[in-house]
C-alpha positions in Angstrom: 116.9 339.0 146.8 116.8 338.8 150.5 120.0 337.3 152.3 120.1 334.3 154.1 121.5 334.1 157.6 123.7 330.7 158.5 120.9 330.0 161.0 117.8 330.5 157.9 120.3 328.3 155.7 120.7 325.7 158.3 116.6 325.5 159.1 116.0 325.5 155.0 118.3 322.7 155.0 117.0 320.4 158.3 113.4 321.4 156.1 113.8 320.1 153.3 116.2 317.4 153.6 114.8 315.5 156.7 118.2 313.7 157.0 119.9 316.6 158.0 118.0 316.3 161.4 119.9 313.0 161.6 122.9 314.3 161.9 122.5 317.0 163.6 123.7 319.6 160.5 124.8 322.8 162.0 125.7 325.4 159.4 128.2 327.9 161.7 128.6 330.7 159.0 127.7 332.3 155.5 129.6 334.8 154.4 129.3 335.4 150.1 130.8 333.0 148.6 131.9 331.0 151.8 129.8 328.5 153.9 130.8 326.5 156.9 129.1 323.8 158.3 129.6 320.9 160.7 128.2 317.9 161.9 128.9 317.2 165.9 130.4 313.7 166.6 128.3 310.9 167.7 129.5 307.4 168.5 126.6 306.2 165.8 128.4 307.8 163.1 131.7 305.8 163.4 132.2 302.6 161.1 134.4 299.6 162.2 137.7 301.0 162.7 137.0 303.5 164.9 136.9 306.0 162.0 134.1 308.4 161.0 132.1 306.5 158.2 132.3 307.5 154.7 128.4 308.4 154.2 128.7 311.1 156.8 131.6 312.4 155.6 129.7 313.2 152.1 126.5 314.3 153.5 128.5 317.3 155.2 130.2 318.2 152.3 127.1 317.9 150.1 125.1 320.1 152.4 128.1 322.4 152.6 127.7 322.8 148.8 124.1 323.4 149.4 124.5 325.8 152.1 126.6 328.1 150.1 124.9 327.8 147.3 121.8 329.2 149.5 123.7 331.9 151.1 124.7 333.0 147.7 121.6 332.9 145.8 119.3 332.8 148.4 116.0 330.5 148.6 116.9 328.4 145.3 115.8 325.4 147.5 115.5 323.5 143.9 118.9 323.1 143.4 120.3 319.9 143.3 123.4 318.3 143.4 125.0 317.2 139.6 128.1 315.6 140.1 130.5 314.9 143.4 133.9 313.5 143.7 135.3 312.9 147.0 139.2 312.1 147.8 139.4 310.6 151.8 142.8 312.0 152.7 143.2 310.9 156.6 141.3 309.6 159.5 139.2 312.1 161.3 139.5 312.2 164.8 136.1 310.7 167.3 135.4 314.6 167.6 133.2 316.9 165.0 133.7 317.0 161.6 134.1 320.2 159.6 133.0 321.5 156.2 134.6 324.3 154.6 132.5 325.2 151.3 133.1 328.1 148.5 131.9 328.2 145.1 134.3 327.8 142.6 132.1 329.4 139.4 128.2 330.3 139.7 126.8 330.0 136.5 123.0 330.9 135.5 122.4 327.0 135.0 125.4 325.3 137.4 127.1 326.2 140.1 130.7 324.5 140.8 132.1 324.4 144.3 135.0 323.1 146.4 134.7 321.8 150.3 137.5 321.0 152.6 136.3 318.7 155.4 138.6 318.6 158.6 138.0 317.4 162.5 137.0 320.5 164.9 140.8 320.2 166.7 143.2 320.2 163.5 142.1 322.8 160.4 145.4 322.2 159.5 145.4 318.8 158.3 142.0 317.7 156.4 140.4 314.4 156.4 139.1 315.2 152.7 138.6 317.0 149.8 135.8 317.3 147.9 134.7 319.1 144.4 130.8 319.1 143.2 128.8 320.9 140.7 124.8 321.7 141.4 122.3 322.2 138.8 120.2 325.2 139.2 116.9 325.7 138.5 115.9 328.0 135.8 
């Protein structure tokens, strides 16, 4: 299997999930069973409050998940996600957001990951945490 580079990852993703274009998904590294992505601030993506909205917050770590899983396993562009849970833990700040992705188990039929999402400025503190399983295809 050939490997993916973050950059092939990234234009798989912006291919096949059009949204990604939307919010400008950059996916900075791949490295085994690590991924990190991010999604560069825009003043379109804040909700009243002054707070990055929830939606955008869960598309990055989904397409974190993805992206690993990619890097991984390479072009399994038939994966989908299975299950998600999401805990917000703090505000993130008017400035990118951050996705930190590893898989947790890979599986022949699922694979279960984890993703720490935190704004560009403070790795230190994240704005939440995420756990997700995808289904692979056979």
């Amino acid at each position: 299997m050939p490997e993916l580079t973050a950059s092939m990852v990234e234009a798989l993703i912006r291919h096949g999930v059009p949204m990604a274009e939307d919010i400008d998904l950059k996916v900075d590294s791949i490295d085994g069973h690590h991924a990190r992505a991010r999604v560069p601030f825009s003043p379109r993506m804040v909700r009243p409050g002054g707070t990055l909205s929830g939606p955008i917050i869960m598309s990055l770590a989904d397409a974190a998940m993805y992206a690993v899983i990619l890097g991984a396993l390479g072009k399994v562009e038939m994966a989908v996600t299975s299950h998600l849970n999401i805990n917000f833990l703090a505000r993130p700040k008017p400035e990118d957001l951050v996705a930190d992705a590893r898989i947790i188990k890979l599986g022949r039929r699922q694979a279960v990951c984890e993703v720490t999402l935190f704004s560009a400025s403070d790795e230190e503190s994240p704005v939440a945490h995420v756990t997700g399983a995808y289904a692979l295809p056979l």
